[in-house]
GUZAPA-517849 format. One record per residue: residue number from 1; residue in one letter; chain; x, y, z of N, C-alpha, C in turn. Coordinates in Angstrom, 2 decimals. Last residue first. Layout:
BEGIN
+------+------+-------+---------+---------+---------+---------+---------+---------+---------+---------+---------+
: tido : voro : gulum :     n.X :     n.Y :     n.Z :    ca.X :    ca.Y :    ca.Z :     c.X :     c.Y :     c.Z :
+------+------+-------+---------+---------+---------+---------+---------+---------+---------+---------+---------+
:  NUM :    A :     A :       X :       Y :       Z :       X :       Y :       Z :       X :       Y :       Z :
...
+------+------+-------+---------+---------+---------+---------+---------+---------+---------+---------+---------+
This chain:
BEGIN
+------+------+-------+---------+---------+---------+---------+---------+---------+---------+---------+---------+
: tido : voro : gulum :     n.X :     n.Y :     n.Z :    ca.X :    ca.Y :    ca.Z :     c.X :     c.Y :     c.Z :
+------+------+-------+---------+---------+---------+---------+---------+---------+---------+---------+---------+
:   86 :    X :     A :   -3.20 :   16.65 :   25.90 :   -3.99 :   15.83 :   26.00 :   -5.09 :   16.54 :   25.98 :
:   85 :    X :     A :   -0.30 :   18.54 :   25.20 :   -1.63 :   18.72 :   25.48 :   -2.20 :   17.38 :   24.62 :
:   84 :    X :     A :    3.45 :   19.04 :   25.69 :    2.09 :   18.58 :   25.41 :    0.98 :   18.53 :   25.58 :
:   83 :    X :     A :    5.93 :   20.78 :   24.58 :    4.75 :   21.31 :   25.46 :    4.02 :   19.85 :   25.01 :
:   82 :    X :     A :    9.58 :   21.40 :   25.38 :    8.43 :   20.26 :   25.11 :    7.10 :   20.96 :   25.51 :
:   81 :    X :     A :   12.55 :   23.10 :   24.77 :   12.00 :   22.15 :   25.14 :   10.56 :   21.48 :   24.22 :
:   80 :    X :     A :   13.84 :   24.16 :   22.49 :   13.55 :   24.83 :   23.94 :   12.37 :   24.29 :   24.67 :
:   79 :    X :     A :   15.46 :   24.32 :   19.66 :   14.94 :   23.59 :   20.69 :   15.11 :   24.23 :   21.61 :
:   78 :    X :     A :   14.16 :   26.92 :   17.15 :   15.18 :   26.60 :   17.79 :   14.66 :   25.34 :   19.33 :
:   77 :    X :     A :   13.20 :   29.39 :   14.51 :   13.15 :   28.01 :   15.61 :   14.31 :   27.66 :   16.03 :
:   76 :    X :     A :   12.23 :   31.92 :   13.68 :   13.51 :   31.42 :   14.80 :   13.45 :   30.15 :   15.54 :
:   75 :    X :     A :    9.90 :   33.00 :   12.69 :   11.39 :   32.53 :   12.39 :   12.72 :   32.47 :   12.75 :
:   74 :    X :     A :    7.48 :   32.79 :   13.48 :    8.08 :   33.83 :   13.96 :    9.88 :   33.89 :   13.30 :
:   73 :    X :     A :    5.17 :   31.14 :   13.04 :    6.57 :   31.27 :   11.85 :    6.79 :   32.70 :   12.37 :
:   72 :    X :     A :    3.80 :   30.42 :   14.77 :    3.00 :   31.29 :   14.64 :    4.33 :   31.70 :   13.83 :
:   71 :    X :     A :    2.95 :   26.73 :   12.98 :    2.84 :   27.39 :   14.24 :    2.64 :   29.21 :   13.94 :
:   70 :    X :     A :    2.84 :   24.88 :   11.14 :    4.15 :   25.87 :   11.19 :    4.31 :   26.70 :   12.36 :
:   69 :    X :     A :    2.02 :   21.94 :   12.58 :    1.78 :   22.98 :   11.94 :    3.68 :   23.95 :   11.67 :
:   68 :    X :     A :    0.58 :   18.43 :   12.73 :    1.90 :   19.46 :   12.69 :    1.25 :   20.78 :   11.86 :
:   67 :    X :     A :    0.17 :   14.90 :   14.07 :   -0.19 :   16.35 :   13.51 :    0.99 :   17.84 :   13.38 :
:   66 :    X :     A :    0.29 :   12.06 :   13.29 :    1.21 :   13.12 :   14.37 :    0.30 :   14.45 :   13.58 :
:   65 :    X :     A :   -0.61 :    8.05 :   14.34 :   -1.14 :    9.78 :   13.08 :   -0.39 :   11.00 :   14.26 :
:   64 :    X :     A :    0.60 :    5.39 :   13.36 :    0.21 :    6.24 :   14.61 :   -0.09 :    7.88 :   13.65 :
:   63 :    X :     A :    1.16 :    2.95 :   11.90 :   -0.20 :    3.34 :   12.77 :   -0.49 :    4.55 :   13.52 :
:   62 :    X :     A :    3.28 :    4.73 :    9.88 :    2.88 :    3.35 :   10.20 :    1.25 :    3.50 :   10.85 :
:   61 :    X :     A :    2.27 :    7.71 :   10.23 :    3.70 :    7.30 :   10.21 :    3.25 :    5.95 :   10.80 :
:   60 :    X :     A :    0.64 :   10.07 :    8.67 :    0.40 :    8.92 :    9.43 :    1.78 :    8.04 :    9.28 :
:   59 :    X :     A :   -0.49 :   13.85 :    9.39 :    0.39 :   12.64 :    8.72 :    0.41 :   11.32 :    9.59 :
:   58 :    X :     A :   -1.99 :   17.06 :    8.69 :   -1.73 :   15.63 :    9.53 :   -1.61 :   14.20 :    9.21 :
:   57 :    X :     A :   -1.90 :   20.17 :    9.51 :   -1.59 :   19.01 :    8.72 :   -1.37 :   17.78 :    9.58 :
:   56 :    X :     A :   -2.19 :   23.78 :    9.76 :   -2.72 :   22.33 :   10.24 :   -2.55 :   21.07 :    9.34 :
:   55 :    X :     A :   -0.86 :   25.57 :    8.02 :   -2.05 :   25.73 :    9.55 :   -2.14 :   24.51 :   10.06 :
:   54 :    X :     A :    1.54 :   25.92 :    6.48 :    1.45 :   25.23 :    7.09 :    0.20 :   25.69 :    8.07 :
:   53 :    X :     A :    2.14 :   29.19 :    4.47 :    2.63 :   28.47 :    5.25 :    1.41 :   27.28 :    6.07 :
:   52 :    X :     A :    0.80 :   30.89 :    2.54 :    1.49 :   29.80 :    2.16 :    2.28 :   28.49 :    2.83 :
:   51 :    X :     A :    0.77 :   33.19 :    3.90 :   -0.05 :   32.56 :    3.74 :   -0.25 :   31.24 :    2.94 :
:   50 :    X :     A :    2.48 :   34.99 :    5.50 :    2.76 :   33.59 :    5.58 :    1.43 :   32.70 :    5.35 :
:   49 :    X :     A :    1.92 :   37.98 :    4.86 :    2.73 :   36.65 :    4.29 :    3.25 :   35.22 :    4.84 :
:   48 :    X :     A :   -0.29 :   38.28 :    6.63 :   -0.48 :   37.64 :    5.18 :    0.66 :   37.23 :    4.83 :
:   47 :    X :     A :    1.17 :   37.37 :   10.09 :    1.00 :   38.45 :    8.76 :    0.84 :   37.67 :    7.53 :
:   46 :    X :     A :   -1.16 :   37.10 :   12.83 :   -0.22 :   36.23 :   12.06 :   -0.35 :   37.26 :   10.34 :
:   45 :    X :     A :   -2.38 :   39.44 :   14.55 :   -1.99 :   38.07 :   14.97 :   -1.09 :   37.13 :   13.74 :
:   44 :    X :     A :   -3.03 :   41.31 :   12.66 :   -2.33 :   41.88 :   13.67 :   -1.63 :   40.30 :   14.87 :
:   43 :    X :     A :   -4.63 :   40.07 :   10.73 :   -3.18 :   40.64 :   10.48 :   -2.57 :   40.93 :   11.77 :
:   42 :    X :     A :   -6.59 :   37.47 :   11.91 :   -6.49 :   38.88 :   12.03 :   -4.82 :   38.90 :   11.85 :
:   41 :    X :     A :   -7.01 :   34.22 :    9.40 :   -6.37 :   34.88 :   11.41 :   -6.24 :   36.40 :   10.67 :
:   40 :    X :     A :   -9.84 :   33.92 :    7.93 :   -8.92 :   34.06 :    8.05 :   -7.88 :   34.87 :    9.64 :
:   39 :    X :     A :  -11.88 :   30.85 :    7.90 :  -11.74 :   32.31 :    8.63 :   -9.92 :   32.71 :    9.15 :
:   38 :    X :     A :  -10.99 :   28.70 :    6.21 :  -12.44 :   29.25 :    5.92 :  -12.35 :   30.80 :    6.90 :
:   37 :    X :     A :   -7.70 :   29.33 :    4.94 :   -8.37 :   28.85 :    5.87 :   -9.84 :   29.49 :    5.91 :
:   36 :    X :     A :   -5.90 :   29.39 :    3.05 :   -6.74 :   28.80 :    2.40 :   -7.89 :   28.16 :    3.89 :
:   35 :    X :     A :   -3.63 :   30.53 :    3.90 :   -4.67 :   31.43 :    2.83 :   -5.29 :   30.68 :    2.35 :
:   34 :    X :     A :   -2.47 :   28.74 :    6.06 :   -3.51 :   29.72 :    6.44 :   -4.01 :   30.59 :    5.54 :
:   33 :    X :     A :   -3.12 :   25.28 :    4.39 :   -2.45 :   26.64 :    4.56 :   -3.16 :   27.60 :    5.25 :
:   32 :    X :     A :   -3.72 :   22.04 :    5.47 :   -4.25 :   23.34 :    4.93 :   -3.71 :   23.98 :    5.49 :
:   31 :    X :     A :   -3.71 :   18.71 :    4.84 :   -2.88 :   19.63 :    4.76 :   -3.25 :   21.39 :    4.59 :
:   30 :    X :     A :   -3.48 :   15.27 :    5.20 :   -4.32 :   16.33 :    5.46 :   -3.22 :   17.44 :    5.54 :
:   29 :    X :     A :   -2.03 :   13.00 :    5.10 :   -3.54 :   13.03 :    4.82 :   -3.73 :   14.08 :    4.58 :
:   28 :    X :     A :    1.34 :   12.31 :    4.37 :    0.39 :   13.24 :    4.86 :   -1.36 :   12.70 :    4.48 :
:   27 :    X :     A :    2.91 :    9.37 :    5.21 :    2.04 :    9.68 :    4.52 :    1.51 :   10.75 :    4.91 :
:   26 :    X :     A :    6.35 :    8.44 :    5.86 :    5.18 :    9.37 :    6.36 :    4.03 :    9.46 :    5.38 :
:   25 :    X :     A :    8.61 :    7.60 :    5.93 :    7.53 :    6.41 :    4.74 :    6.28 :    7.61 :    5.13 :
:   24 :    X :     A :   11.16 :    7.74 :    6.66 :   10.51 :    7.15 :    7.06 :    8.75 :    6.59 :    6.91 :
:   23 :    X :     A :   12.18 :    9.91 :    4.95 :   13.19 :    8.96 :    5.65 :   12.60 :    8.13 :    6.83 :
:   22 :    X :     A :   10.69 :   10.78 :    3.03 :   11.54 :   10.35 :    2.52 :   11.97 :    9.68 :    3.37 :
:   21 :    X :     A :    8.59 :   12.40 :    4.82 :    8.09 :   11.14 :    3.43 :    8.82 :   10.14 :    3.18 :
:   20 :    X :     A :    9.99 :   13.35 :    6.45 :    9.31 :   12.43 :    6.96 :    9.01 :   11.36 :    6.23 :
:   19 :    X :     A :   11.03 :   15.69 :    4.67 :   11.47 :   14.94 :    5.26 :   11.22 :   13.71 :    5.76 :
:   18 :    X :     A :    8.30 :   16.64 :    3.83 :    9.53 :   16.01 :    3.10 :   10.03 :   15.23 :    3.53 :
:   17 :    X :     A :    7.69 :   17.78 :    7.03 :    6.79 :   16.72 :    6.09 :    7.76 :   15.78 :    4.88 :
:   16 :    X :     A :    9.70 :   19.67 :    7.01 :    9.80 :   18.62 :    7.75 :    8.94 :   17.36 :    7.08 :
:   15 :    X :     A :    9.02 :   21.68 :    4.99 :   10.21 :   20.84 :    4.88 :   10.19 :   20.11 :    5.88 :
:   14 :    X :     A :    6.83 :   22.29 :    6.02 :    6.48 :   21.12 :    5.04 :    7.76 :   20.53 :    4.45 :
:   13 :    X :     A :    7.27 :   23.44 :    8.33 :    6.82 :   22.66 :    8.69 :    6.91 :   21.51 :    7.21 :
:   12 :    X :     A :    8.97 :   25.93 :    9.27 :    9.29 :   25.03 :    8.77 :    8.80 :   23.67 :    8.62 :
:   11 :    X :     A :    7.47 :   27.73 :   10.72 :    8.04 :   28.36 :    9.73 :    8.73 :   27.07 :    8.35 :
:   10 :    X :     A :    7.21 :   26.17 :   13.66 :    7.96 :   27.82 :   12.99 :    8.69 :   28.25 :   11.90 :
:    9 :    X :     A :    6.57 :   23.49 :   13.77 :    8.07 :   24.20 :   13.51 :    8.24 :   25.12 :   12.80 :
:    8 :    X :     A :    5.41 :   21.28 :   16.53 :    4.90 :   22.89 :   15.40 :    6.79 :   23.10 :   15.01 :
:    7 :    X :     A :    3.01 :   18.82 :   16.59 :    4.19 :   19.24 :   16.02 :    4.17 :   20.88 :   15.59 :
:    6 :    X :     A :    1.48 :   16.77 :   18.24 :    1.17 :   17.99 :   17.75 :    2.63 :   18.71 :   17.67 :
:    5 :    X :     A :    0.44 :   13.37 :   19.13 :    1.27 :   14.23 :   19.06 :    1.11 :   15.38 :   18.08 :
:    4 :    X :     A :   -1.75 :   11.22 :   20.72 :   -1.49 :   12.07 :   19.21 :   -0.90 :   13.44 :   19.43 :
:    3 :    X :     A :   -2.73 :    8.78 :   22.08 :   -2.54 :    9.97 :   22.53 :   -2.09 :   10.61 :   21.16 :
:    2 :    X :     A :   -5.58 :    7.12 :   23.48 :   -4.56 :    7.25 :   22.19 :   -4.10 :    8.27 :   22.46 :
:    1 :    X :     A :   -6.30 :    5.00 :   26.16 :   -6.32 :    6.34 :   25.60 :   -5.22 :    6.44 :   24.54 :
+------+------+-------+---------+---------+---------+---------+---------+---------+---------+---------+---------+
């Protein structure tokens, strides 16, 4: 079983992507904003301005592909642990 990691950083996702490019060779494939999503999320769940932000992207670091979003850019990231889903 492959397993494929899902990255979210609130708000900060394509400065992480940068990051990745530069200090370890990351290639993005795939990259769509939420104002460029075929059904847009209800205002009352995520606000138009962050329509410039990160929905779904997904990068290949040597063999292994990680996915990442900005998540729901409440803007306060901060470490507080781990969720994963298989």
């Amino acid at each position: 079983m492959q397993v494929e990691p899902y990255l979210q950083f609130d708000g900060r996702c394509e400065e992480a992507l940068d990051f990745y490019k530069k200090a370890i060779g990351a290639q993005v494939d795939f990259l769509m904003r939420f104002g460029g999503s075929p059904e847009p999320c209800p205002p009352e769940e995520m606000p138009t301005s962050v329509a410039d932000k990160v929905m779904h992207s997904s990068f290949r670091v040597g063999g292994t592909r990680v996915m990442a979003s900005d998540g729901y850019c409440k803007g306060a990231p901060k470490f507080d642990g781990f969720s994963l889903a298989l």
